[in-house]
C-alpha positions as CSV (number, residue, x, y, z in Angstrom):
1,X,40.3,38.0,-21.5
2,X,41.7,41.3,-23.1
3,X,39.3,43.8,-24.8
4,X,41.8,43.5,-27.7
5,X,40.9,39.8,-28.2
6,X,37.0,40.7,-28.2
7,X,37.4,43.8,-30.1
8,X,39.7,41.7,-33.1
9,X,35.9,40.3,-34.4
10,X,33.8,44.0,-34.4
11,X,37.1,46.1,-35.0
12,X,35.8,46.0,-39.5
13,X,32.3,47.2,-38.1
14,X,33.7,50.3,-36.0
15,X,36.3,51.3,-38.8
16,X,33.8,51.2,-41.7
17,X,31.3,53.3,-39.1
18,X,34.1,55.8,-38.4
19,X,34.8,56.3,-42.6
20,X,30.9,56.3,-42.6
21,X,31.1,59.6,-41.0
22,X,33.9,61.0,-42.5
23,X,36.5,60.9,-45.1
24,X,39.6,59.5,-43.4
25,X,43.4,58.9,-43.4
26,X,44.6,55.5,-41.4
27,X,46.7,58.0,-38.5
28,X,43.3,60.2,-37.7
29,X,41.6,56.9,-37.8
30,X,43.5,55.3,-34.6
31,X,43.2,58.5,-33.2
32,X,39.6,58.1,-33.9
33,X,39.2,54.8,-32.2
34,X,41.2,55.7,-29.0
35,X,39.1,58.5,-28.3
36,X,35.7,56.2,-28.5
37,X,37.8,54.2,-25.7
38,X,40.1,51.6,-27.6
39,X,43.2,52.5,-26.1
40,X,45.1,49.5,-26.9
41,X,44.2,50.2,-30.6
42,X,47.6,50.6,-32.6
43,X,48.7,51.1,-36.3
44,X,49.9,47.8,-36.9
45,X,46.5,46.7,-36.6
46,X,44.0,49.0,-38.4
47,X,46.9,49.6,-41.7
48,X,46.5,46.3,-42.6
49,X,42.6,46.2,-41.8
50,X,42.3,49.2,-44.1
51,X,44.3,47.6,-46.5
52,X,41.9,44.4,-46.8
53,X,38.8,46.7,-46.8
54,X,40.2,48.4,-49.6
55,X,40.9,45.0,-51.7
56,X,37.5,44.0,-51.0
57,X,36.3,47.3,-52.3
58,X,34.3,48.0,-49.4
59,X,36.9,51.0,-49.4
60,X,37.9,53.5,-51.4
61,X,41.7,55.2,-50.7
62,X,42.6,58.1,-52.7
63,X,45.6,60.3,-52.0
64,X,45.8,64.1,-51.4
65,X,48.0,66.4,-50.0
66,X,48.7,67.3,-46.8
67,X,49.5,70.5,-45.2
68,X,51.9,69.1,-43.2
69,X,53.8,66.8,-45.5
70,X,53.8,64.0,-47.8
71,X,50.6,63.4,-49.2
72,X,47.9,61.2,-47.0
73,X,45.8,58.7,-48.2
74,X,41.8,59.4,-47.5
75,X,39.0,56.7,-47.5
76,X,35.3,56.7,-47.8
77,X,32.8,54.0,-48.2
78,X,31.6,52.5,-51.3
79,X,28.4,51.2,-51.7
80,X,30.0,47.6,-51.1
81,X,31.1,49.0,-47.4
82,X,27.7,50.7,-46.5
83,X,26.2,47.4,-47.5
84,X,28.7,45.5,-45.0
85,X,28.2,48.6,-42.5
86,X,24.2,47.6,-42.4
87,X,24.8,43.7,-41.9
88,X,27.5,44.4,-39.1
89,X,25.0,47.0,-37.1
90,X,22.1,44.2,-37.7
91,X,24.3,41.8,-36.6
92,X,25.8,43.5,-33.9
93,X,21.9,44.4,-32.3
94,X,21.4,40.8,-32.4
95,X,24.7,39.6,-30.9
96,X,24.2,42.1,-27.9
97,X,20.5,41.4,-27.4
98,X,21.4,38.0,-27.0
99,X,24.2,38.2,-25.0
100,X,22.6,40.7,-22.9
101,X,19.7,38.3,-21.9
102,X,22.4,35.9,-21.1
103,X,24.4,37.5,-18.7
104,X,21.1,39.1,-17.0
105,X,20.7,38.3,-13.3
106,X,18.0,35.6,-12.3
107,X,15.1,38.0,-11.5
108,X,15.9,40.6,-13.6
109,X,13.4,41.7,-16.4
């Protein structure tokens, strides 16, 4: 199975983390996430990601100019997407503890 196929269900999680830290355009984003080791990560995935999150308000784009051309569009988090951020991390703690004690070896503690 690719990493792409497993990444497509936490990808929301790790992009509302990454504007969590930082206010963000969608380019230095992907950058972002191929740097923390998701090389496969493209545009054509996380525009239309960023798009959703913005429509569901768990987003907020607002554009500004760039020093190297056109103007870029930034986004932070609203309340809404740090709300989501805290369900996804408990969720995600969960998911991994459990699949963790799954896959350990008979013996192991």
């Amino acid at each position: 199975m690719k990493q792409t196929q497993l990444l497509k269900g936490v990808l929301e999680g790790c992009v509302l983390a990454i504007i969590q830290k930082e206010k963000i355009y969608g380019y230095e984003l992907v950058q972002e996430l191929r740097k923390s080791g998701f090389d496969d990560i493209v545009g054509g995935t996380v525009y239309p990601l960023l798009q959703k999150l913005e429509k569901q308000e768990a987003i907020k784009g607002e554009m500004e100019p760039s020093p190297d051309g056109p103007d870029r569009k930034y986004y932070t988090l609203t309340q809404m997407g740090e709300e989501r951020l805290i369900s996804f991390k408990e969720q995600w703690q969960e998911l991994t503890k459990n699949v963790n004690h799954m896959l350990k070896e008979e013996g192991e503690k």
